[in-house]
N, C-alpha and C positions, 0 to 999 in steps of 0.2 A: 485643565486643557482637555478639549474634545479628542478622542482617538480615533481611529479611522475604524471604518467598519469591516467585521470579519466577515466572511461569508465559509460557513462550515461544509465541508463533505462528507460526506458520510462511506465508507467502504465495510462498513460490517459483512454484506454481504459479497466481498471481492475477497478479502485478505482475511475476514474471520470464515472464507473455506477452505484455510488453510488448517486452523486448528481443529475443523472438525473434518478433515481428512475426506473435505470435500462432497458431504452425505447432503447438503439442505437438500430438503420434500419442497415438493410446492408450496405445500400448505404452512410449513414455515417460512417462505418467500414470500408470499404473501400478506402473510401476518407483519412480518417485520418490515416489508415495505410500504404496506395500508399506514403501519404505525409510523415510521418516520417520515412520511409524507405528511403527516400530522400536526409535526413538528416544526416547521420551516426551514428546515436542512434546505440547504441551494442543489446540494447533487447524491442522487445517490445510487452508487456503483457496485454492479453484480457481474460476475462471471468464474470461469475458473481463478482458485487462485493466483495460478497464473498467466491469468489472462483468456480472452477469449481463443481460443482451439488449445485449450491448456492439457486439454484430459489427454494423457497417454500412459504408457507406462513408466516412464523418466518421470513423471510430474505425479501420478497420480488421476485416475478416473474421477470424473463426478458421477453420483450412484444416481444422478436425473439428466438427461443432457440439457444444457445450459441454454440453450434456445428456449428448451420448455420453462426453462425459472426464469428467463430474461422477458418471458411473453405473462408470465404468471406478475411480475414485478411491473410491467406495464396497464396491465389491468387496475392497478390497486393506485398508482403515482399521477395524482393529477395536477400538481403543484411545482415539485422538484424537477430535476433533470436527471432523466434515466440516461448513467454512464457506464461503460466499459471501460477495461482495461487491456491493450492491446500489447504484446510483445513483440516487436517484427523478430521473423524467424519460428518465433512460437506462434501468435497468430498468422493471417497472410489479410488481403485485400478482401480475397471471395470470405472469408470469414467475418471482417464487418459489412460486407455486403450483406450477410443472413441476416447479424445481428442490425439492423439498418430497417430490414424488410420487417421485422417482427418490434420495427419504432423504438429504438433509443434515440436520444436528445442530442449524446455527446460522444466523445472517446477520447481517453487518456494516452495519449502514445508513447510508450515506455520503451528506453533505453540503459545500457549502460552508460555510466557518466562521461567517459572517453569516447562515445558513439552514436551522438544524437544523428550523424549525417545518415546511418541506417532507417531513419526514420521517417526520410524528406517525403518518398514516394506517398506514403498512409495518410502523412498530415496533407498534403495537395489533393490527393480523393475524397478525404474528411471533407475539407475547405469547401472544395468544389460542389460538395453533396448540401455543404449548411448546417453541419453537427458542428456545435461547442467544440473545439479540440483542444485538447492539450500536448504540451511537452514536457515529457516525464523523464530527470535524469535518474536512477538508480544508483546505490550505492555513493551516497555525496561525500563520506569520509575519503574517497580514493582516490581524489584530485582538490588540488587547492584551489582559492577561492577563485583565483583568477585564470583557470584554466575550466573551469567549472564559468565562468561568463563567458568564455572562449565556445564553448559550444552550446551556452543559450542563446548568445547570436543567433545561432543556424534556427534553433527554432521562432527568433523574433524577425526572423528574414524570411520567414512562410506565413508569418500571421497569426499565431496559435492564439487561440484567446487567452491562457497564464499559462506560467512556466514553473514545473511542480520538482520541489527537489526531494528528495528521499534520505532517510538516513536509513535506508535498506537493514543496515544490518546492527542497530542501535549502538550505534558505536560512538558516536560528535557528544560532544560536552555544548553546555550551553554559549560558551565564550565562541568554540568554531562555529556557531550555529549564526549566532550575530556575525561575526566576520564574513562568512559565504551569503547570509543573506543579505545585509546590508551593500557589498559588491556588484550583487544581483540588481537589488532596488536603484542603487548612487547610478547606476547607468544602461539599464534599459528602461524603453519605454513601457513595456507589458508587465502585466500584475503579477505578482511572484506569490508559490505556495509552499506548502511542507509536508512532511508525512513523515513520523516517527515509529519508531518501534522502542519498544522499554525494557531491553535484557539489560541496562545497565541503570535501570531506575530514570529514566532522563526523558521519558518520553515529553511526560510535562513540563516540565523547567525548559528544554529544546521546544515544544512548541511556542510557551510564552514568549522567547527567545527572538523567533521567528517574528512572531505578531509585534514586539518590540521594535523590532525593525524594517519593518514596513511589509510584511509580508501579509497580502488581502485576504488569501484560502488555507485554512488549515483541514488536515483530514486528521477522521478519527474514527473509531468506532466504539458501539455498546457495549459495558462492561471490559473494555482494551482487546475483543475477542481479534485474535490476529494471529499472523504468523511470529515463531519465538515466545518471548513472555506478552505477546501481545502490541496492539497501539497503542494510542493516544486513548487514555479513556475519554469518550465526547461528551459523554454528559456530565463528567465533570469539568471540563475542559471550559466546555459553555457556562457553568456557573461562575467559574474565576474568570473567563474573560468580561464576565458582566460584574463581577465583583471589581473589574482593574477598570471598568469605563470603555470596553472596546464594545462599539453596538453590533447587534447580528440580532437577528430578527428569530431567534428560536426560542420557542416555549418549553423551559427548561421542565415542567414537572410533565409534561405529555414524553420529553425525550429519556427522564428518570423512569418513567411506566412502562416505556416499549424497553428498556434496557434490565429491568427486572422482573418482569412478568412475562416477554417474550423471549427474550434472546437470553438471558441466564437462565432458564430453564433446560433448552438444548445445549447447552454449553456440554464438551464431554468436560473438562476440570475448568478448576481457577487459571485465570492467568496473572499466575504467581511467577515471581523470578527465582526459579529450581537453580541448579547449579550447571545445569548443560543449557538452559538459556541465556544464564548471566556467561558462560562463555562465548555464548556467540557475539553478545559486545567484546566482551575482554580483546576476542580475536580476532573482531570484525569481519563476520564469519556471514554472511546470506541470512536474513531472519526463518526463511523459508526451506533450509536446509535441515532444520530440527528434527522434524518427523523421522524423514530418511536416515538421519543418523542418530538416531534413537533406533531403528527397526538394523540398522549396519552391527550397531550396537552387542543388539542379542544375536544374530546371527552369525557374528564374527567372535563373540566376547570378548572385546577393545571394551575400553573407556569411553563414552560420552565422550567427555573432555579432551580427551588425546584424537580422538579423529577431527574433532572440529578446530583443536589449536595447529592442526598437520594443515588441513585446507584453507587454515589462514597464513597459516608460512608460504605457501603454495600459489597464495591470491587467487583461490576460486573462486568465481561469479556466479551470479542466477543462468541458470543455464547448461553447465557441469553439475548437476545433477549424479550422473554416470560417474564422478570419481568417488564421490563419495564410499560405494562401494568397494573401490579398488582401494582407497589408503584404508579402510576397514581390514580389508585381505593383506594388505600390506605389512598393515602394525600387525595383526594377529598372526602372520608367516616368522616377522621379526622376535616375537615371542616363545617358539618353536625350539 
């Protein structure tokens, strides 16, 4: 039986500048998107980790401004679709207006999974302008599957060209993965995607998951470089979906050479699952909260673990950044 065709994304350079604490050079942007241009990836997405107008000091600066890498990333991409990732709140409108004027293709417009209606204004400007757009739910462990179709409505009622769900914080087992996706697919009309994170080892088994059940876009990136223990590794990802019969049009030893000759070279570590990553599954904790509470860490001397299983009693999201700190000062007052 023929499978449907995957069409891969690429975010190495969105989400893996998260693990490098946001430093790419040009000259690494370039290289890494000359190369995966190479490959037939369908999209491949640059900007802060957290989205474009990400850099502050809650998020973290990029040590290049991101115009400069997103214009560095367009020079080299003549194949793919140069995307962004938008947070409303965190980005605004005049912010994909720049990134727009300096030629991206698309933009991912990311939400919390209870809060796609924040989103309506960016997608109607996208639309209007003619970029790819998406809608991006965040965090998919935190609403069930049917509340989670509840507001990909709103996105399939503005037109987004797919509807991207996240396991933000590597938390879904592959059995939840089928269940939300296949909910997703059984009744809307527009293409459904995924995007994993692997602090609980799942990134891959949730992806296949996904592609199981009809889902057409998977993201990933080179070597899994990402926020937490990382993504989707893509290039392996790509070899087993072509080992299972799902087609996608990428040239697996060009995307194996950009991922070990360019991007694990800059890599600051492995992305290995440590024990304050695998908690941020355990506690379904932000993948992107790691840094911060590794840096809370030593300045407070708390636990890894114990700050990050506080912020998931607590239900923190992308965006509370700023508590982090404070249940850092918290437990270490409490220790006193």
């Amino acid at each position: 039986m023929e499978r449907q065709k995957i069409k891969i994304v690429d975010t190495t350079l969105r989400d893996g500048s998260h693990a490098v604490s946001h430093s790419f050079t040009v000259d690494q942007v370039s290289k890494i998107a000359r190369g995966l241009d190479s490959t037939g990836v369908d999209l491949i997405e640059i900007s802060h980790g957290d989205g474009i107008g990400g850099g502050s000091i809650n998020y973290g600066f990029n040590k290049v401004p991101e115009l400069e890498l997103i214009k560095a990333a367009r020079k080299e991409i003549k194949n793919a679709k140069l995307a962004i990732l938008l947070l409303p709140g965190v980005g605004t409108i005049e912010d994909l207006k720049k990134a727009e004027d300096v030629g991206i293709d698309a933009v991912r417009v990311a939400t919390h999974v209870t809060e796609a209606d924040i989103s309506i204004q960016h997608i109607r400007y996208a639309k209007s302008r003619g970029l790819f757009t998406v809608g991006f739910l965040m965090m998919g462990h935190m609403s069930s599957a049917d509340d989670i179709l509840e507001q990909a409505k709103i996105f399939e009622a503005e037109g987004v060209d797919y509807i991207n769900i996240a396991d933000s914080a590597g938390y879904m087992t592959p059995d939840e993965v089928r269940k939300k996706i296949s909910t997703l697919v059984n009744n809307l009309h527009t293409p459904i995607g995924f995007h994993s994170h692997n602090n609980l080892g799942l990134a891959m088994g949730n992806s296949l998951a996904a592609a199981s059940e009809g889902a057409s876009y998977l993201d990933g990136t080179c070597r899994g470089l990402g926020a937490g223990a990382g993504n989707t590794q893509i290039e392996v990802l790509c070899a087993v979906l072509k080992r299972m019969g799902f087609d996608n049009d990428i040239n697996i030893y060009k995307l194996m050479d950009v991922a070990e000759n360019i991007v694990e070279p800059i890599m600051h570590r492995p992305q290995i699952i440590r024990t304050d990553s695998l908690m941020l599954g355990y506690a379904g904790v932000y993948s992107s909260f790691l840094l911060h509470a590794r840096r809370a860490s030593e300045k407070y001397n708390v636990e890894v673990k114990d700050i990050l299983v506080e912020l998931g009693k607590r239900g923190m999201v992308g965006g509370q950044e700023d508590m982090i700190v404070d249940v850092a000062y918290e437990l270490a007052t409490k220790k006193q």
